[in-house]
C-alpha positions in Angstrom: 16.7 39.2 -88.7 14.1 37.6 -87.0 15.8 36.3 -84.1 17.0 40.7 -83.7 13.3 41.6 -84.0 12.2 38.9 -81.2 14.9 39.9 -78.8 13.6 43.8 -79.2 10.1 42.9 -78.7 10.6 40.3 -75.4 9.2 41.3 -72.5 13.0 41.8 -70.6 13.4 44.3 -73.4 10.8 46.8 -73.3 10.7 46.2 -69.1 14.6 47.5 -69.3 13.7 50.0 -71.5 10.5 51.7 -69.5 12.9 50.5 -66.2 15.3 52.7 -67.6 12.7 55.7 -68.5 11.7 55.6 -64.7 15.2 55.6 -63.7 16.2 58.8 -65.4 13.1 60.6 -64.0 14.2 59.9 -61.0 17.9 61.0 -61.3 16.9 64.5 -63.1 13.3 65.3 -61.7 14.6 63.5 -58.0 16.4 67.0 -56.8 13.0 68.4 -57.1 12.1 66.6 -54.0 13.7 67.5 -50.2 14.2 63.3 -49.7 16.0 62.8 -53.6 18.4 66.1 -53.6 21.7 64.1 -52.9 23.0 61.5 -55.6 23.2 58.8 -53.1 19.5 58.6 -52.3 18.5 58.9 -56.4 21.7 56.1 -57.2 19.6 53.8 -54.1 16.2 54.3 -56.2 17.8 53.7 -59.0 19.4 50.3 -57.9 16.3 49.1 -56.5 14.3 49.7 -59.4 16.9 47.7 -61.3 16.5 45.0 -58.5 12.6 44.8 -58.5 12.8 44.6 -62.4 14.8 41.8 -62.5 12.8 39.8 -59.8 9.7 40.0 -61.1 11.2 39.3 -64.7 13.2 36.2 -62.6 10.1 35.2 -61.0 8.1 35.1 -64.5 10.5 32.9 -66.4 10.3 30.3 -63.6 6.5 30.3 -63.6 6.1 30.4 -67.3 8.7 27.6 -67.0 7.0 25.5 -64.6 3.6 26.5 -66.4 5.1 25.0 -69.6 6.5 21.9 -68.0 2.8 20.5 -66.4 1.8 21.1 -70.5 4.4 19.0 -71.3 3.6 16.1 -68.8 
């Protein structure tokens, strides 16, 4: 039970989840704007929030990784 509730709370979690908020504001509120009417340019904002969210959540790992390996040594 635990090991459910610490995978729902971790940071990749709730980023996907709020990544996912933003996402769907952009593909329902997107037609509002002249640049977002078409799918394709909403699908494009879409894919590069999904990109910059796993980046930054790539790029963490490694420097809490590296932070926790001078600890060690």
């Amino acid at each position: 039970m635990q090991v459910v509730l610490r995978a729902l709370a971790s940071r990749w979690t709730i980023s996907f989840i709020g990544v996912v908020i933003l996402a769907l504001l952009f593909w329902f509120f997107g037609p509002l704007l002249e640049a977002l009417e078409g799918w394709l340019p909403r699908l494009a904002c879409v894919l590069v929030l999904l990109l910059v969210w796993g980046a930054s959540n790539l790029v963490l790992d490694a420097l809490r990784r590296r932070r926790e390996q001078r600890l060690e040594s």
